[in-house]
C-alpha positions as CSV (number, residue, x, y, z in Angstrom):
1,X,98.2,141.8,75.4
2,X,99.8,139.8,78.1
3,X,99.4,136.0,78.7
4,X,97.7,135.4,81.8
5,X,101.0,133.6,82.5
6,X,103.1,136.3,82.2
7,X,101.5,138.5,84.9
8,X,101.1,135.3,87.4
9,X,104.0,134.3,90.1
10,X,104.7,131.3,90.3
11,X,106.7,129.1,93.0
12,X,107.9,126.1,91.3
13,X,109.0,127.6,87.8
14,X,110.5,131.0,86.1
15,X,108.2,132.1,83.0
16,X,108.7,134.4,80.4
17,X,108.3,135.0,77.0
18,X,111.2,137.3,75.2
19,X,111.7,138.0,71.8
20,X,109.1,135.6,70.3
21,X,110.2,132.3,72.8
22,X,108.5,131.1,75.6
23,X,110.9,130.1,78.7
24,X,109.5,127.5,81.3
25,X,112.4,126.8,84.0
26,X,111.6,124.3,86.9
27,X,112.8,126.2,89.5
28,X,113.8,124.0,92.3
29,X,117.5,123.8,92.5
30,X,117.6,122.3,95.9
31,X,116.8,119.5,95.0
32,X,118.1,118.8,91.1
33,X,114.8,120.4,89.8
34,X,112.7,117.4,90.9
35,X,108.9,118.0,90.4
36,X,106.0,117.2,92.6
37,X,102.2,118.1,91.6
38,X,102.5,122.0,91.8
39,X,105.5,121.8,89.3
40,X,103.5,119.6,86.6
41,X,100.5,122.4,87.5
42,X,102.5,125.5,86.8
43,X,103.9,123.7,84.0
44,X,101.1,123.0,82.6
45,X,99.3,126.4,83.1
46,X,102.5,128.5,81.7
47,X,102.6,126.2,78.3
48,X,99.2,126.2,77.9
49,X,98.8,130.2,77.8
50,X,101.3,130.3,74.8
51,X,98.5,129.6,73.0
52,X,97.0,133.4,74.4
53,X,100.3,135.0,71.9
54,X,100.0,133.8,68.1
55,X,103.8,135.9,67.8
56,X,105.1,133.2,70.2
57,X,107.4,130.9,68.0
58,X,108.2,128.1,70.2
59,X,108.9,127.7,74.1
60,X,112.0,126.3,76.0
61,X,111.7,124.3,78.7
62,X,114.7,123.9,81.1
63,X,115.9,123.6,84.7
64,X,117.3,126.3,86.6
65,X,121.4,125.8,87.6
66,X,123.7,124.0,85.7
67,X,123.7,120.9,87.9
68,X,120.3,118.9,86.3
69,X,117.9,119.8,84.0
70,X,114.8,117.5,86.1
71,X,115.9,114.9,87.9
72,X,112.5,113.7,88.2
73,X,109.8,113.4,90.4
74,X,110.5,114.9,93.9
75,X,110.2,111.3,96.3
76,X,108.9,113.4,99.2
77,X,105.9,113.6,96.6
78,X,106.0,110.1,95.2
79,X,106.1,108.2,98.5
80,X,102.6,109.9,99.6
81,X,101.3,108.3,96.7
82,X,99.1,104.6,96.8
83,X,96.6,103.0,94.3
84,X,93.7,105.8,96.1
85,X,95.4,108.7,95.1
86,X,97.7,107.8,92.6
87,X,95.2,109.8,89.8
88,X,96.3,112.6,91.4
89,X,100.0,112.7,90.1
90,X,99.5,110.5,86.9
91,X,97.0,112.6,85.3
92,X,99.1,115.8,85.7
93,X,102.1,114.2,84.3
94,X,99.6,112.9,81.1
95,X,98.1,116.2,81.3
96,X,101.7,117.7,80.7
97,X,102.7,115.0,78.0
98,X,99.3,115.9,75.9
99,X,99.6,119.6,76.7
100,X,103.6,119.8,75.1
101,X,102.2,117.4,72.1
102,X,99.2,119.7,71.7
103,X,101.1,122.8,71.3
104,X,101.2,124.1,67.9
105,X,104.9,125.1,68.4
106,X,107.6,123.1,68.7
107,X,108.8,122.2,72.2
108,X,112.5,122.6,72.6
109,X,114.2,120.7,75.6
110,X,117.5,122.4,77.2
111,X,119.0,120.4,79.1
112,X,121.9,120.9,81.7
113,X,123.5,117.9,84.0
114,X,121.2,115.0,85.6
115,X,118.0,114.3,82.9
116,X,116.5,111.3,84.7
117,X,113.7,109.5,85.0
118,X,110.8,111.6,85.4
119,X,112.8,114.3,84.0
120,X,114.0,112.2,81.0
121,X,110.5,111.5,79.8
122,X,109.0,115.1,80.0
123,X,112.8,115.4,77.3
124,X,111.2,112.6,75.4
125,X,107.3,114.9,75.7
126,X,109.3,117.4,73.6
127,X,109.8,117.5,70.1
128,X,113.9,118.2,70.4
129,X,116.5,118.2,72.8
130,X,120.0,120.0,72.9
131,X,122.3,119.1,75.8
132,X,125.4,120.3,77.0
133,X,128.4,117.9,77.8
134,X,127.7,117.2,81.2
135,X,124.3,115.9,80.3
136,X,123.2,112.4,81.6
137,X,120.4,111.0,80.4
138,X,118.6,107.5,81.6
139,X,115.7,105.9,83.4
140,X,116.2,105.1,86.9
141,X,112.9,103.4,87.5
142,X,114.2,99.8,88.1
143,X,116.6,101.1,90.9
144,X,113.8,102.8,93.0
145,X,111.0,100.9,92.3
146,X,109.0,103.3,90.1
147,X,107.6,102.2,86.3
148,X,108.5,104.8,83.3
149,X,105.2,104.0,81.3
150,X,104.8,107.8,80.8
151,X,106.4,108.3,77.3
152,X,109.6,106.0,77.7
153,X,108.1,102.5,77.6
154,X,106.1,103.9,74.2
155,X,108.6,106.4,72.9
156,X,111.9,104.8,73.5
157,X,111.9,101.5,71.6
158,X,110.8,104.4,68.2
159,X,113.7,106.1,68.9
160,X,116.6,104.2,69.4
161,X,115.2,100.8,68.9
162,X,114.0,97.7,71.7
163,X,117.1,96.6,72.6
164,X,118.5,99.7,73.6
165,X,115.4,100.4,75.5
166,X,115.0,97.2,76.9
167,X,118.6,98.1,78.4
168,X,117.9,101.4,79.3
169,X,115.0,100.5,80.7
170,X,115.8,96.9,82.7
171,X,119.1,97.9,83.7
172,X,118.8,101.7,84.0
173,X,122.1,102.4,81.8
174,X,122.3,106.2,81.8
175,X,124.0,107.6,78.5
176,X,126.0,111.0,78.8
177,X,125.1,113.4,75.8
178,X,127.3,113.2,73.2
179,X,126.5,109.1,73.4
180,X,122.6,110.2,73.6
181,X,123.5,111.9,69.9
182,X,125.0,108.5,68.8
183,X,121.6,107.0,69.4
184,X,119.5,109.2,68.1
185,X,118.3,109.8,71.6
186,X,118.9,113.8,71.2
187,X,119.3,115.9,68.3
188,X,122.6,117.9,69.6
189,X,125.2,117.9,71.7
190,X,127.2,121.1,72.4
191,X,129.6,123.0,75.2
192,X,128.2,123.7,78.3
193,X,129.0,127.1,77.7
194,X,127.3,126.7,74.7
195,X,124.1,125.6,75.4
196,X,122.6,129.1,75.4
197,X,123.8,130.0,72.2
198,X,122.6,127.1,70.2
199,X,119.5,126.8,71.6
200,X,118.5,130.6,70.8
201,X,119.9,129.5,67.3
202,X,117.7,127.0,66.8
203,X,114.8,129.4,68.0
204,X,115.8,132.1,65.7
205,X,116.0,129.4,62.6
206,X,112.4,128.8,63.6
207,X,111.5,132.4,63.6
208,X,112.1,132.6,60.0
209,X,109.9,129.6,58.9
210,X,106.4,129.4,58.5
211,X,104.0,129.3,61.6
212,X,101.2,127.4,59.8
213,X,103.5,125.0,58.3
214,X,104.9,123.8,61.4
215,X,101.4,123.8,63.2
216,X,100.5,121.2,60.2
217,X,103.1,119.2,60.4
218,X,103.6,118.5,63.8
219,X,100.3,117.7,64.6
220,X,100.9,114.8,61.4
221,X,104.4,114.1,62.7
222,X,102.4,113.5,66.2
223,X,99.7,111.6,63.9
224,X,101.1,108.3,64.7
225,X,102.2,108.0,68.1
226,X,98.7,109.8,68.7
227,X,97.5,106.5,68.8
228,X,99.7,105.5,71.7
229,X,97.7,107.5,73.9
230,X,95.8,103.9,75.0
231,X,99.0,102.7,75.7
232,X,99.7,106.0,78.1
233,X,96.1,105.4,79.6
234,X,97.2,101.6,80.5
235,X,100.9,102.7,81.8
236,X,98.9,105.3,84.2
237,X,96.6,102.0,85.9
238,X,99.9,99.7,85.7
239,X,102.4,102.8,87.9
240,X,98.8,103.7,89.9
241,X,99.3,99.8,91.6
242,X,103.1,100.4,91.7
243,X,102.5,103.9,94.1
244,X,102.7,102.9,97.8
245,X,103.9,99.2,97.3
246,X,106.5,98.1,99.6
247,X,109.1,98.1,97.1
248,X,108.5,101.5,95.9
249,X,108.5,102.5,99.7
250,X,112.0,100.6,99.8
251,X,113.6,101.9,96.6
252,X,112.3,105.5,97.6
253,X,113.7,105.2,101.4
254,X,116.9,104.1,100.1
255,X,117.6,106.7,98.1
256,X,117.0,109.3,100.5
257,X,118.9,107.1,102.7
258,X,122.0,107.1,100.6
259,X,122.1,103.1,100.5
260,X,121.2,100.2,98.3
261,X,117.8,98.9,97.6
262,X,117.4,95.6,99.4
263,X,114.8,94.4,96.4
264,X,115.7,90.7,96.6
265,X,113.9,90.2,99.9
266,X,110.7,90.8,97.8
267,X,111.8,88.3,95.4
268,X,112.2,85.8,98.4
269,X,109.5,86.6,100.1
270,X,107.7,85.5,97.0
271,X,109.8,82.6,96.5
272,X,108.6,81.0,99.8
273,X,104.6,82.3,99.1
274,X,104.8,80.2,95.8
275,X,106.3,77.6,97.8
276,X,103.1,77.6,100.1
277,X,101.1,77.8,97.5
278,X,102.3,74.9,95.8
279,X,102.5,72.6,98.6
280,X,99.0,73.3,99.4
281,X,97.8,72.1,95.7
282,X,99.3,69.1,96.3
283,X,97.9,68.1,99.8
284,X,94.7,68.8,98.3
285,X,94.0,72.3,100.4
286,X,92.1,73.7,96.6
287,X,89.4,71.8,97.4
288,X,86.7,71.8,100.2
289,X,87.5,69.7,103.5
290,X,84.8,67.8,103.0
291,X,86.3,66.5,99.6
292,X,89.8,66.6,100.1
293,X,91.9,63.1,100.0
294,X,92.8,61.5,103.1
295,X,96.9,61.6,103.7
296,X,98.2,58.2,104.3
């Protein structure tokens, strides 16, 4: 019997399941396999319906070219976003988090060129990740005013420690592959011409291993960060007040624009409201006129 997945078209992804794996590919070259909400949908639908085939050993998820693997969420999606909507988007990219972690086969990431943002945390959703060379891998956030509270504010400090994440993070350093192995931040790093070949290794390793064992133990290896899922719930409110903010607007625009962020007019602009604000708690304006104190 067929997955209900198997016979459906989609427009965003490839899907197909051949000999025992299950291949999602985000099919949007154009644009460096960014996703907006009917990517995260068909993702979502296409992983889910691996639970329809019991023979199904695990699932690949990838990006179609060789240029980026996800580059993150699309920002013609992002900038239509604001604190009214903003459920919309976050709980589909929850929803694809808890459907990945949910699976009772392991989620393998193959990644190709750019692996940011966005597109680094659905990496971080899976339980490993083999890159080829030209893989990049970091958090662009900070640079186009966007919060990563999706997985890599709870996942990255577990796997390559606070500092580095803090780093990552704050300063949006991007790590090529074979550093991302250094880290721990991947599990392999191999040839671009390569990347193929070892990642329908690791799939055939798995086909020779126990199905019920690894159901078992990922859902214990998953037992502790489980209870992060609070944490995920609170990153969704904190990015829902980020969507549609004037900096996110300005990081977004700028991008698109092919300049720099202008961020520290924000900064100023805040400067001179605290300034205000200030100067009006000392001339007595947090009281009512009635009671304020008469200026000499």
């Amino acid at each position: 019997m067929k997955s209900k997945a198997a016979k459906r078209r989609y427009r965003d992804i490839l899907y197909e399941v051949k000999d025992q794996v299950a291949w999602v590919t985000i099919n949007r070259e154009r644009v460096l396999n960014a996703f907006r909400e009917q990517t995260l949908d068909e993702m979502i639908d296409a992983l889910k319906s691996t639970r329809e085939d019991p023979s199904i050993v695990c699932a690949v998820v990838t990006g179609r070219g060789s240029k980026s693997f996800c580059a993150g969420g699309d920002f013609y999606a992002m900038k239509r976003l604001n604190f009214t909507n903003a459920y919309m988007w976050n709980d589909r990219m929850l929803g694809l988090a808890m459907t990945i972690r949910g699976l009772p086969i392991p989620v393998i990431a193959m990644v190709n060129g750019w692996c940011m943002g966005g597109g680094h945390e659905l990496a971080l959703w899976c339980d490993v990740v083999i890159a080829a060379e030209n893989a990049v891998f970091g958090q662009s956030g900070a640079t186009v005013g966007a919060c990563p509270t999706v997985g890599a504010t709870q996942y990255l400090p577990r796997i390559i420690g606070e500092r580095l994440a803090r780093e990552m993070i704050f300063c949006a350093r991007r790590f090529t592959a074979k550093e991302a192995v250094a880290i721990g931040l991947i599990n392999k790093c191999v040839p671009q011409k390569d990347l193929l070949k070892e990642t329908l290794k690791w799939c055939e390793t798995m086909k020779g291993h126990s199905a019920l064992t690894i159901r078992m133990t990922k859902r214990s290896l998953n037992f502790e960060s489980d209870n992060l899922y609070s944490s995920w719930q609170h990153g969704m409110e904190l990015l829902a007040h980020v969507w549609g903010s004037e900096e996110a607007k300005e990081g977004m625009d700028a991008f698109l624009a092919g300049r720099k962020p202008d961020f520290q007019r924000f900064r100023m602009r805040g400067k001179r409201e605290l300034a205000k604000y200030v100067d009006g708690f000392e001339r007595d304006l947090n009281a009512p006129p009635s009671m304020r104190r008469k200026r000499a």
